[in-house]
C-alpha distance (Angstrom), angle and dihedral (degrees) to the residues before:
residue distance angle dihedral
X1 . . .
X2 3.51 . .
X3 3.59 119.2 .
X4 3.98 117.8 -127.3
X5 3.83 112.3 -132.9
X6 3.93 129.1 -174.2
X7 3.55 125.4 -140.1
X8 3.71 94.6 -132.3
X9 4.00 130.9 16.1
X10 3.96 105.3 -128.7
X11 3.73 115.8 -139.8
X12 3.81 102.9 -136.5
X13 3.72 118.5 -149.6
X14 3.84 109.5 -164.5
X15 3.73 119.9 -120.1
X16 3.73 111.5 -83.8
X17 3.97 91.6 -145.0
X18 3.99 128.8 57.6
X19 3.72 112.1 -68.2
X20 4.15 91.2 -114.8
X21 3.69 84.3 63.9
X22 3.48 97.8 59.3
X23 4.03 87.5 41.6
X24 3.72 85.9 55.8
X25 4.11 93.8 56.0
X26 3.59 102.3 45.0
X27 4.07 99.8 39.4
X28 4.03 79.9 54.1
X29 3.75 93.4 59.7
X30 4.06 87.4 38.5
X31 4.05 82.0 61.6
X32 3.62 106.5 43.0
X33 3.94 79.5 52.7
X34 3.43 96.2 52.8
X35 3.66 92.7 40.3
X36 3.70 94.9 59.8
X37 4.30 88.2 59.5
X38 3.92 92.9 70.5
X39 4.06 106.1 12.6
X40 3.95 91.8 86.5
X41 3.54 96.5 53.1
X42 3.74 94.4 81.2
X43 3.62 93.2 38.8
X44 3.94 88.3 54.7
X45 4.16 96.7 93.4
X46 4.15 93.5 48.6
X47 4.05 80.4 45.6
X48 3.37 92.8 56.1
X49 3.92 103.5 50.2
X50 4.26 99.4 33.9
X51 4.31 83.4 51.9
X52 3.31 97.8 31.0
X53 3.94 86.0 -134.1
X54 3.87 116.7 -176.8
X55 4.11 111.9 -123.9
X56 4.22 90.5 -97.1
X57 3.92 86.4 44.6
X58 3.48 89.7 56.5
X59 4.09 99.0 42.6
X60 3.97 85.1 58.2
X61 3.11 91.7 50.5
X62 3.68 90.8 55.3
X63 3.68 102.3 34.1
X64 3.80 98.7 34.5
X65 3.93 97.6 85.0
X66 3.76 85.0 48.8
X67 3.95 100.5 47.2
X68 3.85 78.8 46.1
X69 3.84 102.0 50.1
X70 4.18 88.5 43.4
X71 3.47 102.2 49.2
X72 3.92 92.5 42.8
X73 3.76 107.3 39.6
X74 4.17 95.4 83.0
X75 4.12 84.4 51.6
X76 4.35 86.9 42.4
X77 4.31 86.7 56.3
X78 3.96 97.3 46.8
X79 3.99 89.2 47.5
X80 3.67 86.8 54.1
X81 3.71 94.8 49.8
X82 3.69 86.6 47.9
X83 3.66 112.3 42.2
X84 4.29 94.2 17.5
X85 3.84 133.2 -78.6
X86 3.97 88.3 -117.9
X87 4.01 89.6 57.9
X88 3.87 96.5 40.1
X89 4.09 88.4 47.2
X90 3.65 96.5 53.2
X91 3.67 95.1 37.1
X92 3.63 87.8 54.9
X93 3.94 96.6 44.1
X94 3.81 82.0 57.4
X95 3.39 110.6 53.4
X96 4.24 90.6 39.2
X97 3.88 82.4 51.0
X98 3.87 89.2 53.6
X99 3.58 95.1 31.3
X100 3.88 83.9 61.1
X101 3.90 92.9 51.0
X102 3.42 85.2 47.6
X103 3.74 93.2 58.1
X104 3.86 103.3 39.1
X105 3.81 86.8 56.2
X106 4.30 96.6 42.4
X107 3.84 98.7 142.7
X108 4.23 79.1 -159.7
X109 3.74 150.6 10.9
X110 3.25 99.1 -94.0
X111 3.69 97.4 52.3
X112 3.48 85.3 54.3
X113 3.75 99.6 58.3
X114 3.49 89.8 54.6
X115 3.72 102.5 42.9
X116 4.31 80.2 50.3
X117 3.73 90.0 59.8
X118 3.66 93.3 45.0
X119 3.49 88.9 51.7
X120 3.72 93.2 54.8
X121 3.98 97.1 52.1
X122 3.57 85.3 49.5
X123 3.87 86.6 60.6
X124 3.43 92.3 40.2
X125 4.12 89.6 60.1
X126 3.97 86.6 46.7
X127 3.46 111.3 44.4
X128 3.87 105.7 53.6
X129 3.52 87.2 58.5
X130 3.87 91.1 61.2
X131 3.69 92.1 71.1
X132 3.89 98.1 49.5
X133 3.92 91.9 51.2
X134 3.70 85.1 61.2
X135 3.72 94.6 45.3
X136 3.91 96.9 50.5
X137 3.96 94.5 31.2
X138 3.98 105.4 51.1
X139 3.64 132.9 31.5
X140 3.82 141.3 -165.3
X141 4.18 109.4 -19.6
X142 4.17 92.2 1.5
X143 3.91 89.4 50.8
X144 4.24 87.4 44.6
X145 3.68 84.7 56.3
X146 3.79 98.6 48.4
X147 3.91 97.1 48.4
X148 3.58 84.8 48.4
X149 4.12 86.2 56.1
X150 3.64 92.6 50.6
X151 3.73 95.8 46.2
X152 4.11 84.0 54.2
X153 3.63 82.9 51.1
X154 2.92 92.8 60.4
X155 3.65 112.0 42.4
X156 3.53 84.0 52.0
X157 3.76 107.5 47.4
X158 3.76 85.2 62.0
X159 3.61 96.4 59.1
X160 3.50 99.5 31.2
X161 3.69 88.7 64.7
X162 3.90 97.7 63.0
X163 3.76 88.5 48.5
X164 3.90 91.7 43.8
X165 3.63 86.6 43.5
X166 3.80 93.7 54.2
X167 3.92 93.8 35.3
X168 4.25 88.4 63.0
X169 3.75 99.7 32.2
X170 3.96 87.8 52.8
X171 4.00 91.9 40.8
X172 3.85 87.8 54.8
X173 3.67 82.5 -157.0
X174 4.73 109.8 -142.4
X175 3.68 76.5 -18.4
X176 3.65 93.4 -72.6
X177 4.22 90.6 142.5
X178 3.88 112.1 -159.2
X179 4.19 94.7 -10.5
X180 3.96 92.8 94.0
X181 4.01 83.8 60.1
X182 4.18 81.6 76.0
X183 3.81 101.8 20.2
X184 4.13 88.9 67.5
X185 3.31 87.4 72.9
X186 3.65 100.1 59.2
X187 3.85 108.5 60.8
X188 3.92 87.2 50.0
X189 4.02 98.2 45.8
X190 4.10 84.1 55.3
X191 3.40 88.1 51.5
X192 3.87 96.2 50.4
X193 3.82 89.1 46.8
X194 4.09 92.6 54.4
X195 4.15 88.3 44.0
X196 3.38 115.0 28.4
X197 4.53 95.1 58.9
X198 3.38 82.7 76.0
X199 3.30 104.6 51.0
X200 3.86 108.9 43.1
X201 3.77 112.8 86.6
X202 4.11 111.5 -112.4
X203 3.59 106.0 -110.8
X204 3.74 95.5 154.4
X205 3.80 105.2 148.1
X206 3.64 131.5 -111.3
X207 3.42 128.9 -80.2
X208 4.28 110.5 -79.2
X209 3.47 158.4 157.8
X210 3.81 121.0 -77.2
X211 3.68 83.2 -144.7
X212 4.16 82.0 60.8
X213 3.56 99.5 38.1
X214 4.07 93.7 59.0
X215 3.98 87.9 46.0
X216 3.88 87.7 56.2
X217 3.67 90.9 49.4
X218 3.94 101.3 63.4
X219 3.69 84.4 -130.6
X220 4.70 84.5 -179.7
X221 3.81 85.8 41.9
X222 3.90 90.6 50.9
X223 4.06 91.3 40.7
X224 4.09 84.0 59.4
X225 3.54 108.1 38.4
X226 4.30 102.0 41.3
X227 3.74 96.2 49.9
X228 4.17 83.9 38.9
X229 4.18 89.8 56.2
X230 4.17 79.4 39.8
X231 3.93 96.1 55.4
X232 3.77 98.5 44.5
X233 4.22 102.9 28.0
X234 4.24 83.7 55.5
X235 3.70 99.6 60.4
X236 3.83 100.6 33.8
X237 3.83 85.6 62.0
X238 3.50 106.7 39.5
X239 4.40 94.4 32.9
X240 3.70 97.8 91.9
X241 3.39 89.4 43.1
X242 3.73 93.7 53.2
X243 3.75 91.0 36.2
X244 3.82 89.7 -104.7
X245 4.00 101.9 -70.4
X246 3.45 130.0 -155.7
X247 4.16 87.1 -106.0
X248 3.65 82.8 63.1
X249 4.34 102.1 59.6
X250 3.89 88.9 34.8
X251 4.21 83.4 53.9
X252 4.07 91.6 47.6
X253 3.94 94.0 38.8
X254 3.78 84.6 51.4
X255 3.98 95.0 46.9
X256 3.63 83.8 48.9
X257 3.86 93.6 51.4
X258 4.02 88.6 54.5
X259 3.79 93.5 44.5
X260 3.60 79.0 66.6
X261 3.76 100.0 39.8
X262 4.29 81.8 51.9
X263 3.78 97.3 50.2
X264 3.84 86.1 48.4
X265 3.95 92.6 46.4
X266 4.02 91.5 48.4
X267 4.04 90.6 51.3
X268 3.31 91.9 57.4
X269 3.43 99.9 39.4
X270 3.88 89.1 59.3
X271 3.77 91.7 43.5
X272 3.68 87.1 59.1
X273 3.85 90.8 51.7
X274 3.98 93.5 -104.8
X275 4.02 131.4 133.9
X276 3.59 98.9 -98.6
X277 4.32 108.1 -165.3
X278 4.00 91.3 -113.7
X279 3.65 101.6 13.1
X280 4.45 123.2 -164.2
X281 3.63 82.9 -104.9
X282 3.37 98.3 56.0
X283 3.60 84.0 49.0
X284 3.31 100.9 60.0
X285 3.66 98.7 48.2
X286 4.17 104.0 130.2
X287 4.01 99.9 -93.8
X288 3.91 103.9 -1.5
X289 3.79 94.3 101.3
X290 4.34 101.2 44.8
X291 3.83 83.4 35.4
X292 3.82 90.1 58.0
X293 3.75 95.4 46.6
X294 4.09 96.4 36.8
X295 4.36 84.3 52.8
X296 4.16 80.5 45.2
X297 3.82 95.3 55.4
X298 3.66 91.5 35.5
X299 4.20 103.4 54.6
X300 3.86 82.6 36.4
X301 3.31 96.9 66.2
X302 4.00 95.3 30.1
X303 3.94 90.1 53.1
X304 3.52 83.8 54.3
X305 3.91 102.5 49.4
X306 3.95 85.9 44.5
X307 4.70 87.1 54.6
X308 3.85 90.8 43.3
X309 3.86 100.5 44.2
X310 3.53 89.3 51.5
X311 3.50 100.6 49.4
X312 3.60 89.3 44.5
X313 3.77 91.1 58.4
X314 3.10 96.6 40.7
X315 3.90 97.6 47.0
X316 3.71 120.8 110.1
X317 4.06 138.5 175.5
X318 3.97 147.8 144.6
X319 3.47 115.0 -31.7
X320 3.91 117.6 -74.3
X321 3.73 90.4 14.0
X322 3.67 108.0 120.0
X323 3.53 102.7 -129.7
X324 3.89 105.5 138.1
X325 3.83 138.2 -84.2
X326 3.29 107.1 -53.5
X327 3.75 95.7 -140.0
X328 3.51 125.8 151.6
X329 3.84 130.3 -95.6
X330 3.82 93.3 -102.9
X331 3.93 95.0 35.5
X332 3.74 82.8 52.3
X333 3.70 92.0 56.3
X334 3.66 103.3 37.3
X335 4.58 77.1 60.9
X336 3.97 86.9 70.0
X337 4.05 95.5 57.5
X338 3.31 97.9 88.8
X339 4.15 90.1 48.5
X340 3.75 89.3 51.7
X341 3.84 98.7 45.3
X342 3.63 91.0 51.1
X343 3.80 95.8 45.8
X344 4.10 92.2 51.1
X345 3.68 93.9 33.1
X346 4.01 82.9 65.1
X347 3.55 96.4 31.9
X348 3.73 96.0 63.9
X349 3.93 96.0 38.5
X350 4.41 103.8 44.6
X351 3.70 87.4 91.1
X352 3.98 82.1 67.7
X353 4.06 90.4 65.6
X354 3.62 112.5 89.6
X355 3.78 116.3 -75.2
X356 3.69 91.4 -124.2
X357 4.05 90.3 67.3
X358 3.57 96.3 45.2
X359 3.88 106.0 93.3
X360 4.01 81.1 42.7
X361 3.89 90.8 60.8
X362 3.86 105.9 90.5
X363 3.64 92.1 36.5
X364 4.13 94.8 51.7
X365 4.12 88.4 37.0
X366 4.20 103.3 43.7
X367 4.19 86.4 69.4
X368 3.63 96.8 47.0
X369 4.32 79.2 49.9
X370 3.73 92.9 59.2
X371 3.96 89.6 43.7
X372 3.94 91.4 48.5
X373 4.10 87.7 50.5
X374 3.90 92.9 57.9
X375 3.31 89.9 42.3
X376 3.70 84.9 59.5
X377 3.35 95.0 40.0
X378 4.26 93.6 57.5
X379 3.47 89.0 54.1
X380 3.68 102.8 52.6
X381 4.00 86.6 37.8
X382 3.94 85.2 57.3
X383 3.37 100.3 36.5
X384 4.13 99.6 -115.6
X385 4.01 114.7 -175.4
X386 3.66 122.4 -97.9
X387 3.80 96.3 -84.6
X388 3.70 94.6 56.4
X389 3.83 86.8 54.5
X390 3.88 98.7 46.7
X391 3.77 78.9 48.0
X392 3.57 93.4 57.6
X393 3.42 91.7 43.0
X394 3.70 93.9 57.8
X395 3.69 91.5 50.2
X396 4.47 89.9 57.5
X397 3.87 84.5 53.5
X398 3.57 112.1 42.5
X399 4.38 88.1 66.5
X400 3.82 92.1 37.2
X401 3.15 83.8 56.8
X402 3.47 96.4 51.6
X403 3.80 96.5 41.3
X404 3.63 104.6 37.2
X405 4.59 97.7 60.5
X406 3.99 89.3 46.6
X407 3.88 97.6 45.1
X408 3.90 83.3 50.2
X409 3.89 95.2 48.0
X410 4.23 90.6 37.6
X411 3.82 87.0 58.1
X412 3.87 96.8 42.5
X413 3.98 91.9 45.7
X414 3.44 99.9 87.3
X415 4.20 97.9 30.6
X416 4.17 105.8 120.1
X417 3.86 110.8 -129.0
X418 3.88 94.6 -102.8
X419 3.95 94.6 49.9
X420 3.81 88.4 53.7
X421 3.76 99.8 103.9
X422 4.00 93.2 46.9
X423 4.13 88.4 49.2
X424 3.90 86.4 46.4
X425 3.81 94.2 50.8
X426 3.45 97.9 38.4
X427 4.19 87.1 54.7
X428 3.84 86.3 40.9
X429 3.65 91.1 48.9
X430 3.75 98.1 57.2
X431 3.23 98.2 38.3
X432 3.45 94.1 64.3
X433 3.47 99.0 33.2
X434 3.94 84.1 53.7
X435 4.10 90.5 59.0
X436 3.94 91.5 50.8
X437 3.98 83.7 51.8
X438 3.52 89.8 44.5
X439 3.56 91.6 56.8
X440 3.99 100.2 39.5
X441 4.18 93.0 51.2
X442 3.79 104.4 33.5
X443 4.10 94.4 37.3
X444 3.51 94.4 51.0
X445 4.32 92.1 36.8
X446 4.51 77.6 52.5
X447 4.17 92.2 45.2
X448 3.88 100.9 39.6
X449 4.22 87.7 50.6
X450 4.00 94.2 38.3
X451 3.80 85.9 91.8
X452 3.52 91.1 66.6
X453 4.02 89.6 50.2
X454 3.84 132.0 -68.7
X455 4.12 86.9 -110.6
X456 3.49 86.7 61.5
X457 3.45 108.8 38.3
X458 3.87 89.8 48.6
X459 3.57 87.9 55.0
X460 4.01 93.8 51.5
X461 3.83 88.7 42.7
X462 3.93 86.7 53.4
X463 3.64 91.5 59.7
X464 3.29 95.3 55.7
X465 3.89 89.8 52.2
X466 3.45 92.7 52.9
X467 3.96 90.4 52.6
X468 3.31 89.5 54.7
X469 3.98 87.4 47.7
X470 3.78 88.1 57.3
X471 3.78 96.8 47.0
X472 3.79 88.1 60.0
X473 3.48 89.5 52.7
X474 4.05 92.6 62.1
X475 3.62 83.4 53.3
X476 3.62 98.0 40.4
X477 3.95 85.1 61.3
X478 3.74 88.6 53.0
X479 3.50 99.2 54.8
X480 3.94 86.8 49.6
X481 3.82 92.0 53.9
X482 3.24 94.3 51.8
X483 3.72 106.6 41.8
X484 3.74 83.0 49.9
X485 3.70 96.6 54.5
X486 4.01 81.0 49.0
């Protein structure tokens, strides 16, 4: 087996505040980053009329922080490894902070678009580094406790975004319409940027060759995989809205082409005694690769209930057409509370089951998942009132909340130190990458059945969710086998 080297040895300097302090500061910049995924989506009609922005204008706007963030995030973890976590995290936290400035003060729509995407590599710098703070700053029970923090985080920064969203589009706050939607963001990043260099440990690396430094980075591994994410994130959010074009299977059957052109490139690169991005070793780490594809199945499906729900609250029509519930943006959002309280309510307390069931969790919890999303699905298919709903809603995030924290801490168990920021981005990476596929297959499953009725196509679309629910069960079971023979 091939050793892994580094190009540079950091010199860590531990934080000079308590650990929960520094937990505080980066989980913060994990929200606002998740926040800005789903807070636009409500803003998107009073978007559309004060910029006069066409229907593909306006789904850039939308989707370009997110086609941004995915496609970046894997290159965001190996620059942390290479130039320091505490340097990537801040750098990122300042260009999302100015990225939002940028955006609440866009005189246009195309300034907008591209002050989204800059907003999304900032978050794609910042957030991989949340995960290897954890890993190197808490172990055993403290580090259980702080994955189940960030999986509250979030579980909640996706739904608090539609209900932020609605809150400041509704407040029209000095008049300023859908611009405090961005500007939110600003007075908090400045914040983080004053606190949070004190906090962070210095692990900026030593002194070294440019020559070195570029070696480190992958730089053919990075070539591959970014424009890969690229050609297959673009048309899977923008193909429904296009009516899924021939442009759009050429893109994905290209991205799939340089998947395979990466996974050849980071074989070599190992054999050759390099520092591939997601090396064999890595790999074969007990629990990192079922972990990665159980958190894929599981945010894919998730990302999806969270599109579909909404539009089906949200959806409207003639009278006796069943086209949805015609609530409001921020009615809509206030619905997923109950979802979101149960899902970090259990998130932050599964470490206080017995540590004998805890590599059982995801397996035992994923069913009950799929059962809790037809559930959901029956009631919005016959119409059930409001409390049945919330109900239902509770009953999808009590498990995930009980699977998602220990597949995260199963597939970080076994992670060395100095692989930390790979395992982090590859966890990072599919998670996100699982919401835009969440979004792609279960919003266009919910929009191509509408026609036949919102009850029924949210029942069909819940289904497929609970498929998806069962897949990650399989590998759920994996990753207990084989941290257990670990």
């Amino acid at each position: 087996m091939t050793t892994l080297t580094t190009p540079a040895t950091p010199t860590t300097t531990p934080p000079r505040t308590r650990p929960a302090l520094l937990l505080t500061a980066v989980l913060t910049g994990q929200f606002m980053a998740l926040l800005d995924v789903s807070v636009v989506n409500v803003a998107g009609p009073t978007l559309r009329t004060d910029l006069h922005a066409t229907g593909s204008a306006l789904q850039l706007i939308v989707s370009g922080y997110t086609i941004a963030y995915a496609a970046l995030i894997v290159t965001g973890a190996r620059l942390g490894r290479t130039l320091g976590t505490r340097r990537l995290f801040l750098t990122g936290l300042a260009v999302f902070t100015a990225a939002s400035l940028a955006c609440g003060l866009a005189p246009g729509t195309a300034t907008l678009i591209t002050a989204r995407a800059i907003q999304g590599t900032g978050a794609a710098l910042m957030v991989p580094q949340v995960l290897v703070f954890i890993q190197r700053t808490f172990d055993g029970t403290a580090r259980a406790r702080a994955l189940g923090l960030y999986a509250a985080v979030i579980a909640g920064g996706a739904v608090a975004g539609q209900i932020l969203g609605g809150l400041l589009v509704s407040a029209d706050l000095f008049g300023w319409s859908w611009r405090p939607v961005f500007l939110v963001n600003v007075p908090v990043g400045l914040a983080l940027l004053t606190l949070t260099p004190r906090l962070l440990p210095d692990d900026t690396p030593a002194p070294t060759t440019t020559r070195t430094r570029l070696r480190g980075l992958d730089l053919p591994g990075l070539l591959a995989v970014s424009p890969a994410m690229l050609l297959t994130v673009v048309p899977l959010v923008l193909g429904h809205e296009h009516g899924w074009p021939l442009w759009g299977w050429l893109s994905m059957a290209a991205g799939g082409i340089l998947f395979a052109v990466f996974a050849r490139i980071e074989h070599t690169t190992e054999k050759h005694g390099g520092t591939p991005l997601v090396s064999g070793r890595l790999l074969r780490t007990p629990g990192v690769t079922p972990a990665a594809v159980t958190l894929l199945l599981t945010m894919t499906a998730y990302a999806g209930f969270l599109f579909t729900l909404a539009l089906y609250l949200q959806g409207t029509g003639p009278a006796g057409h069943d086209n949805g519930r015609g609530y409001t943006a921020l009615h809509a959002g206030l619905v997923f509370v109950s979802g979101a309280a149960a899902f970090a309510l259990v998130s932050l307390n599964w470490q206080k089951i017995p540590a004998r069931f805890h590599a059982l969790l995801p397996a035992l919890a994923m069913p009950i998942v799929a059962a809790a999303y037809l559930a959901l699905g029956w009631a919005q298919h016959e119409h059930a009132n409001q409390a049945v709903v919330m109900a239902a809603l509770a009953a999808v995030g009590i498990p995930l909340g009980a699977a998602y924290s220990p597949v995260m801490a199963l597939g970080l168990r076994k992670v060395p130190p100095g692989d930390a920021p790979d395992a982090g981005g590859l966890l990072a990476t599919v998670t996100q990458f699982g919401q835009v596929l969440g979004v792609a297959v279960f919003g266009s499953l919910y929009l191509g059945q509408a026609g036949n009725g919102a009850g029924h196509a949210a029942w069909i679309t819940a289904l497929g969710m609970a498929a998806a629910s069962l897949a990650a069960t399989a590998s759920a079971a994996v990753l207990h086998h084989g941290t257990r023979r670990a």
